[in-house]
C-alpha positions as CSV (number, residue, x, y, z in Angstrom):
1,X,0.0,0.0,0.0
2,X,1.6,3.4,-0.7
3,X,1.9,6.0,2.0
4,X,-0.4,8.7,2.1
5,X,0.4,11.8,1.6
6,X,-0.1,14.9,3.7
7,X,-1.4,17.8,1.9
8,X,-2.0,21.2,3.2
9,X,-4.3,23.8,1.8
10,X,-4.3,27.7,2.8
11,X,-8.0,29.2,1.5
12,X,-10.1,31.5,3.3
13,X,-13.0,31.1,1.0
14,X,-15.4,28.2,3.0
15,X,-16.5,26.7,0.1
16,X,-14.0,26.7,-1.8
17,X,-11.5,25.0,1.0
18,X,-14.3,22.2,1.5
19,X,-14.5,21.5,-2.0
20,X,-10.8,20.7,-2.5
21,X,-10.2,18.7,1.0
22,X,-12.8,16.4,0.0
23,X,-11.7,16.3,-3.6
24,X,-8.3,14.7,-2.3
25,X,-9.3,12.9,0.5
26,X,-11.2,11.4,-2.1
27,X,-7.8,11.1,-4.0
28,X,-6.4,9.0,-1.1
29,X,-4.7,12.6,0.5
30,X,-4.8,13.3,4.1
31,X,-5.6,17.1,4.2
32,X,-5.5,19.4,6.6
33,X,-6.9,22.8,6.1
34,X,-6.1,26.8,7.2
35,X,-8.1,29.8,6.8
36,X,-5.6,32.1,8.0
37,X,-1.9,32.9,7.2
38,X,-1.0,32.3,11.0
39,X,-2.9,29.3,11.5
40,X,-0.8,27.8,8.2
41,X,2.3,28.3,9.7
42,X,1.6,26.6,12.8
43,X,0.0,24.2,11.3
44,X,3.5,23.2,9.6
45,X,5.3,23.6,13.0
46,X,3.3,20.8,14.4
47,X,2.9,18.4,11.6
48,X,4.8,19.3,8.3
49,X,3.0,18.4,5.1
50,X,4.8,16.7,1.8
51,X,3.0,19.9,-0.2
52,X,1.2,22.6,0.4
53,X,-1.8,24.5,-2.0
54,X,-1.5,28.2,-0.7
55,X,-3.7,31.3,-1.6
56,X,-2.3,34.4,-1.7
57,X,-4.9,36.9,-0.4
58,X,-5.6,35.8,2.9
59,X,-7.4,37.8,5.9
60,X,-4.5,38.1,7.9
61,X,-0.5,37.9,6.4
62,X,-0.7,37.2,2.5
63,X,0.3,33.7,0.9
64,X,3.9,34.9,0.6
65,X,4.7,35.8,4.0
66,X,3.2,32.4,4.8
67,X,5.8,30.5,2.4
68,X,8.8,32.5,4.0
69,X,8.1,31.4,7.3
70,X,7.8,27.7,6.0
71,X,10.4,28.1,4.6
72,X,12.4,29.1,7.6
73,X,11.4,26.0,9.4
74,X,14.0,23.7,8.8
75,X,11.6,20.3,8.8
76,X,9.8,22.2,5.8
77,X,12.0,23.7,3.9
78,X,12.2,22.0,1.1
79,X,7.9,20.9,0.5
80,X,6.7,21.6,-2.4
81,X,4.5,24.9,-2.6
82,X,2.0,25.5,-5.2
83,X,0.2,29.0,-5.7
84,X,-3.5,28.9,-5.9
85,X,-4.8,32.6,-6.4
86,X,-6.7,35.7,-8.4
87,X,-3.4,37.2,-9.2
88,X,-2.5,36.9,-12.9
89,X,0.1,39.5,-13.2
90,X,3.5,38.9,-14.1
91,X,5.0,40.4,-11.3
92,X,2.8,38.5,-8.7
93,X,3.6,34.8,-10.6
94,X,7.5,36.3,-10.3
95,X,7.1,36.8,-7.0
96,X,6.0,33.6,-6.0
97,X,8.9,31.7,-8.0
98,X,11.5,33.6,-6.1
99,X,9.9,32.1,-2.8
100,X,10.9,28.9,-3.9
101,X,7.0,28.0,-5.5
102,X,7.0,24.9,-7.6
103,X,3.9,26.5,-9.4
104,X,1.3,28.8,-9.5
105,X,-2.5,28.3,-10.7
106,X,-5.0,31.4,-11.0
107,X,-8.3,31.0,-10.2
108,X,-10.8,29.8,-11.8
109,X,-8.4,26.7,-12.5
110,X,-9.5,22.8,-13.2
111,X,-9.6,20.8,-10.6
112,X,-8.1,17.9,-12.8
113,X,-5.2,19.8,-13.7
114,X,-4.7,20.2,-9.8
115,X,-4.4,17.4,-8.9
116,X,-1.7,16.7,-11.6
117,X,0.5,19.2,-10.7
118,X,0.4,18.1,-7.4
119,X,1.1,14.7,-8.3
120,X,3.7,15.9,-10.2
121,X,5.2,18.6,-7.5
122,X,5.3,15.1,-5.1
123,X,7.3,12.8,-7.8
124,X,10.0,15.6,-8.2
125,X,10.0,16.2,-4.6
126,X,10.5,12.7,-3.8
127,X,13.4,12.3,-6.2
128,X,15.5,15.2,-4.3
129,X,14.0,14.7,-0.6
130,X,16.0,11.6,0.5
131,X,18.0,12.4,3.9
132,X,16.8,14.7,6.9
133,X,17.9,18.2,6.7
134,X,18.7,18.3,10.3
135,X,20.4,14.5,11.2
136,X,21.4,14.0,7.7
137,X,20.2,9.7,8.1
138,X,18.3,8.5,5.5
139,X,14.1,9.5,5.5
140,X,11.3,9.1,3.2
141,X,11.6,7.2,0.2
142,X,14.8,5.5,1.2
143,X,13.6,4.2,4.7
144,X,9.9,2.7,3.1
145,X,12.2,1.0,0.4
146,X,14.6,-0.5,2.5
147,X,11.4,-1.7,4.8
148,X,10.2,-3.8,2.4
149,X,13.6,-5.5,1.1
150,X,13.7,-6.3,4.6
151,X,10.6,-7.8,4.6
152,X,11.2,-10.1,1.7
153,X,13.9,-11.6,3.9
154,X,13.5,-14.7,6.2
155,X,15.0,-13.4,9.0
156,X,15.1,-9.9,10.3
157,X,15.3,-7.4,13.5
158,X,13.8,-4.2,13.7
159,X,14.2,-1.2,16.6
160,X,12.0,1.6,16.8
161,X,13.6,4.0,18.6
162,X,11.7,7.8,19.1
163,X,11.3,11.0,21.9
164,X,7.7,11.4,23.0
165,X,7.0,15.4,23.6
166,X,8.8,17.3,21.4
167,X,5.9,19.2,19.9
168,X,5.4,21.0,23.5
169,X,9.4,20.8,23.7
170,X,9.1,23.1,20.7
171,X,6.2,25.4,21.5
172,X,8.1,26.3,24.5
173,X,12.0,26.2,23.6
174,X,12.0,26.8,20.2
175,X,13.1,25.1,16.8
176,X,16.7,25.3,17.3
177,X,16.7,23.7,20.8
178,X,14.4,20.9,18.9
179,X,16.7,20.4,16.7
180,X,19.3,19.9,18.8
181,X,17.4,17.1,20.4
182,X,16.8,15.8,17.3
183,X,20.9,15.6,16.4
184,X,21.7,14.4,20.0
185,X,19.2,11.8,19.7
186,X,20.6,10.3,15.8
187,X,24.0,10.4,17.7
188,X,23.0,8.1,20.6
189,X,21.3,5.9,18.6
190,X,24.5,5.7,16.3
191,X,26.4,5.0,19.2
192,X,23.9,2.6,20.9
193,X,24.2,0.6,17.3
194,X,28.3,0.3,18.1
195,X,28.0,-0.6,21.4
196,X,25.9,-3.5,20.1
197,X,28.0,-4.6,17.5
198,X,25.5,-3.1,14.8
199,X,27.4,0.2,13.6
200,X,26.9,-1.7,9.8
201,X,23.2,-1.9,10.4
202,X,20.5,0.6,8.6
203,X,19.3,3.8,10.8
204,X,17.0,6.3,9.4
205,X,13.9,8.2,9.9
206,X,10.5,7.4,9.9
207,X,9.7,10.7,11.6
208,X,10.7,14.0,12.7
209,X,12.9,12.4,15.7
210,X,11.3,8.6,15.1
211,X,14.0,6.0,14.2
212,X,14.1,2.7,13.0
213,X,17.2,0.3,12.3
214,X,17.2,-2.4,10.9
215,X,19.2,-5.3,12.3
216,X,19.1,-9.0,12.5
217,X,17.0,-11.0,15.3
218,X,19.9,-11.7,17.3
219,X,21.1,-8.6,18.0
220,X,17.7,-7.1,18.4
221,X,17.0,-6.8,22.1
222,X,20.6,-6.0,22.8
223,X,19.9,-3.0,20.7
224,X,16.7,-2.1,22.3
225,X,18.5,-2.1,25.8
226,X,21.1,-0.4,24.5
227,X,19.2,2.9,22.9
228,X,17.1,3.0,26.0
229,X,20.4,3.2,28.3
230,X,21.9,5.7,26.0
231,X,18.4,7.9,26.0
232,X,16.6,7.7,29.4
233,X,19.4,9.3,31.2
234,X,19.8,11.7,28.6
235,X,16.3,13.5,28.6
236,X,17.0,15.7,31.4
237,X,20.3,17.8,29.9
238,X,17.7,18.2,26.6
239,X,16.2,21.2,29.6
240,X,17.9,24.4,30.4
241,X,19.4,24.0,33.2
242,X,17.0,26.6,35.3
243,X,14.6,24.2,34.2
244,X,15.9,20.5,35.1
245,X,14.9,20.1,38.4
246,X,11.0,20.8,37.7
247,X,11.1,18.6,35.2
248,X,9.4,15.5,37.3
249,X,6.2,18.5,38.2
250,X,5.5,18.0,34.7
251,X,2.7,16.6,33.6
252,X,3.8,13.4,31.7
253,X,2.5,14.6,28.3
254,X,4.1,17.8,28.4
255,X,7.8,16.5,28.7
256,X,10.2,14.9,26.5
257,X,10.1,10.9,26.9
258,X,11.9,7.7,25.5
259,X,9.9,5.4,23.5
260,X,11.8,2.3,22.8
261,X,10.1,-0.9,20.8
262,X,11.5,-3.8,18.6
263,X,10.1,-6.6,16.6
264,X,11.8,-9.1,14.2
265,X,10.9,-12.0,12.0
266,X,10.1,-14.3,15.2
267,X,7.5,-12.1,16.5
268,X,5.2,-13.3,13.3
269,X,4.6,-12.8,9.6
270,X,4.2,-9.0,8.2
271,X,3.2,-8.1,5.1
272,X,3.7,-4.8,4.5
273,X,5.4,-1.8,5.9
274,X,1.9,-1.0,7.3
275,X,1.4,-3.9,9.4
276,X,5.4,-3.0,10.8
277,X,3.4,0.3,11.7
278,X,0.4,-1.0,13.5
279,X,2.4,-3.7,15.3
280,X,4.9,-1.0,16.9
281,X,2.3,1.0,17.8
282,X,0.8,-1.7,20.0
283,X,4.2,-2.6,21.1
């Protein structure tokens, strides 16, 4: 089954926004859907879309101010953006190119064509968007393919290995300090993997701080243990230090937490990358 892909649209006009999210959730799209410049931007912050359909005049900041500060978040800087909007001059299509815009469709436009440019947008984008910008391990594409070779093989460990939190880590730190988890994180699981034995074994990303690594079934659980050791202890010098010791008066959902899971070949017979999914979520 392919994965679905997020899609984003900034309209202000009711009608007009419920038409197209039900248009391409029809498609197979999961769609999410802002009224407001603002609201698209944090939107993005929270969850970051594979492209984005973005109207220019919008009741708050216009279109374009909304693609800079996408743009400036580093998750999102490279999703594909595509115009949707009255403006027809040259200067206003210009405008929007310069902001990085794969295209630009004026209104009234066919639905059809849409739908195959954004289709399109999503195949180049897949073709350059293959590592994470901020850990530089393997995401995307690279991560579902390798998935399924693995699952064509009789034997087979996996480790999903993730922080909990980082959304309210975020709200309340900021991007860069996210980041920074994000690095520190891709480094102890790296080093987890050596201390294992399994620094030649497949890491990447299956989200923004989510890992997976693919390893044989023998070397599984020792890998588990070994990322939780490396993390747990960790969590607390993610905090300023001002902050660390009221970190255990925090609610449990609003703080940074290790998420540790593994299966492998023994634990039964999956199919598809899906059932991999479903499985480590019940884990």
């Amino acid at each position: 089954m392919a994965e679905q892909k997020k899609i984003l649209i900034v309209e202000d006009d009711v009608d007009l926004a419920e038409m197209l999210s039900a248009y391409f959730r029809v498609q197979g799209y999961a769609v999410s859907v802002a009224a407001w410049g603002e609201d698209a931007v944090r939107s993005v912050e929270d969850d970051v879309p594979d492209i984005a359909v973005l109207d220019i005049r919008l009741p708050d900041i216009d279109g374009y101010e909304v693609c800079r500060r996408i743009r400036k978040i580093r998750r999102a800087q490279h999703i594909p953006v595509i115009f949707l909007t009255e403006k027809r001059e040259r200067d206003d299509k210009l405008a929007g190119l310069e902001l990085g815009a794969v295209d630009y469709i004026t209104k009234p436009f066919d639905i059809q064509e849409l739908r195959l440019r954004v289709r399109n947008a999503l195949r180049r984008s897949r073709m350059h968007t293959l590592v994470n910008a901020v850990t530089g391990l393997p995401e995307g594409r690279l991560v579902q393919e390798r998935l399924e070779q693995m699952l064509t093989q009789p034997e087979w460990g996996l480790v999903f290995a993730g922080i909990r939190g980082l959304s309210k880590f975020r709200d309340k730190y900021g991007f860069v300090a996210a980041d920074d988890v994000a690095r520190a994180v891709s480094l102890m699981i790296t080093n987890a993997m050596q201390d294992s034995g399994a620094d030649e074994e497949f890491v990447g990303h299956i989200d923004a701080v989510d890992f997976v690594i693919i390893t044989t079934p023998e070397r599984c659980k020792k890998l588990s243990d070994n990322c939780v050791l490396r993390l747990q202890p960790s969590i607390q010098y993610f905090y300023p230090a001002v902050d660390r010791p009221h970190i255990t008066e925090m609610l449990e959902s609003e703080r940074l937490r290790v998420q540790v899971t593994n299966l492998s070949s023994k634990n039964g017979q999956f199919a598809t990358v899906d059932d991999l999914r479903v499985a480590l979520k019940e884990n």
